[in-house]
C-alpha positions in Angstrom: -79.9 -169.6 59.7 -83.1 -168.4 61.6 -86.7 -169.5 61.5 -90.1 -167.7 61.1 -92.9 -168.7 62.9 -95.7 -167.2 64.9 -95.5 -166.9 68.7 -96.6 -169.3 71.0 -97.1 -168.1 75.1 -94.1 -169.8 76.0 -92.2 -166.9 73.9 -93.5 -164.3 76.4 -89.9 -164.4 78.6 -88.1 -164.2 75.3 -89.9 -160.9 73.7 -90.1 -159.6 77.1 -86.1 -159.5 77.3 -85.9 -158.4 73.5 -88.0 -155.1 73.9 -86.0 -154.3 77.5 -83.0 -154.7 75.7 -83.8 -153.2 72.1 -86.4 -150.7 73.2 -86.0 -150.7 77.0 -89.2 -150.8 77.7 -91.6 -153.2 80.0 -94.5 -154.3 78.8 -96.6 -156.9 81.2 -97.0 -160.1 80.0 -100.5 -159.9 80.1 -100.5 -157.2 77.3 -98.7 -159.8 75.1 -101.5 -162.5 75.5 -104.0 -160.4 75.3 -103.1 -158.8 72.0 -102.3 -162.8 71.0 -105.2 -163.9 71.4 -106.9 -160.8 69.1 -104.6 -161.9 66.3 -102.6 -165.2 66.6 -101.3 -164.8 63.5 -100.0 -160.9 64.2 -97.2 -161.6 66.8 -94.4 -163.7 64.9 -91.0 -164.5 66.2 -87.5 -165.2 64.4 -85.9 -168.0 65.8 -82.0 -168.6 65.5 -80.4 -171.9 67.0 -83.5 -172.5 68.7 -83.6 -168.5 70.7 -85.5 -166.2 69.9 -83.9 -163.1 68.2 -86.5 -160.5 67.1 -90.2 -160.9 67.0 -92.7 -158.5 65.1 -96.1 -157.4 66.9 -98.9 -156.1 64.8 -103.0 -155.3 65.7 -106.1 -154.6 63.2 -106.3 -151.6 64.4 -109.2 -150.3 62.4 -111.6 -151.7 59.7 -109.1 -152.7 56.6 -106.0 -151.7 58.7 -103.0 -153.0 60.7 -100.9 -151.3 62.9 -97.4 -152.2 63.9 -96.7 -152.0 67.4 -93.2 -153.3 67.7 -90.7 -154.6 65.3 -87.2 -155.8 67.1 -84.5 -157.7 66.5 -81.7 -158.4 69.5 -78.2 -156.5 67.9 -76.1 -158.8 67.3 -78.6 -160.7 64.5 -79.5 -157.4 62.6 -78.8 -156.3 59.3 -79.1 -160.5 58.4 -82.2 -159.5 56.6 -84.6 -160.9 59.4 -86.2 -157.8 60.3 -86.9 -158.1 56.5 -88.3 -161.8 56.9 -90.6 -160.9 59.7 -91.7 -157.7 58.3 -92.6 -159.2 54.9 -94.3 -162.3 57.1 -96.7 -159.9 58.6 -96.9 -158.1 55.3 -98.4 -161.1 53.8 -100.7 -161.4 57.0 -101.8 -158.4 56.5 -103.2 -159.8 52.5 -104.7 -163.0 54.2 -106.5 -160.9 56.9 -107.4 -158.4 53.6 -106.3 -155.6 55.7 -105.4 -153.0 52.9 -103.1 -150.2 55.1 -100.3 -150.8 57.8 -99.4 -147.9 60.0 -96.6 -147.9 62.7 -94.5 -145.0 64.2 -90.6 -144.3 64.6 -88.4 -141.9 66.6 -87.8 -139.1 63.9 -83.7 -139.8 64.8 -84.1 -143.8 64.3 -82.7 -143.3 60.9 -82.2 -146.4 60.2 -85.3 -147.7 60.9 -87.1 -144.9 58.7 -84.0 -146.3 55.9 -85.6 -150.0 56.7 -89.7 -149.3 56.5 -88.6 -147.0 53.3 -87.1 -149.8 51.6 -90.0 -151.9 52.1 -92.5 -149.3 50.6 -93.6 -147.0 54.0 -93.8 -143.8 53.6 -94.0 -141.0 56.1 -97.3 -139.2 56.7 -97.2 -137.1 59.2 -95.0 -135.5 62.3 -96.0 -136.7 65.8 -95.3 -133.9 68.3 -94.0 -135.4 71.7 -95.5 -138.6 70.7 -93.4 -140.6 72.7 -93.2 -140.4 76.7 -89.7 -138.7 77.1 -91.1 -135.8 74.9 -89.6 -137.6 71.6 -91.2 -136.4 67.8 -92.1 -139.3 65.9 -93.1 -140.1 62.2 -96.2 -141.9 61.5 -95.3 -144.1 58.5 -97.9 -145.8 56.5 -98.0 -148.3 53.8 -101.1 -149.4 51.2 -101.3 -152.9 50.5 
């Protein structure tokens, strides 16, 4: 059984850990606040026995759009359908906020995240050449609310 809810600041160790362990990557904390504070309601965590196991981070990015930034969920809770449940939490964000397109991008060999944003009605738009700091291609997916 997990929870949804939206991130409070004492999360920040928590989603720190989970994107050095799922992504591994290092983000400062201050980057986490900051974007918070633009959008309280764009950060939400999933919450299992009282831990946090995957958090999604999203930003209006642009007049009528969102942009997901990270979407991650710690291994050993995945394929439980609560990248599903966070994604479709921001999703419906996304329709209070009246944002009307979500973009993100994905390493063009993370197949089975491509599989997951697929499912849930992203498609891709475009090839990024070396988007990604060790000179990795990635898709920028889109989806029209």
């Amino acid at each position: 059984m997990y929870v949804i809810r939206y991130f409070r600041e004492e999360d920040i160790a928590s989603v720190m850990s989970i994107v050095m362990d799922t992504l591994n990557e290092f983000y400062e904390s201050s980057l986490y606040i900051t974007l918070h504070n633009l959008w309280k309601e764009g950060i939400i965590v999933a919450e299992s026995g009282g831990e946090i196991v995957g958090f999604i981070l999203g930003v209006a990015s642009a007049p009528k759009e969102a942009r997901i930034l990270i979407l991650a969920v710690i291994e050993n809770h995945r394929k439980k359908g609560m990248g599903g449940a966070l994604l479709k939490a921001f999703i419906a964000e996304c329709y209070t906020k009246d944002l009307k397109i979500i973009n993100l991008e994905v390493k063009v060999e993370n197949e089975d995240a491509i599989r997951f944003y697929t499912r849930y009605g992203f498609a891709n738009i475009k090839t990024l050449i070396d988007y990604y700091a060790e000179g990795k291609n990635a898709y920028h997916m889109q989806r029209v609310l």
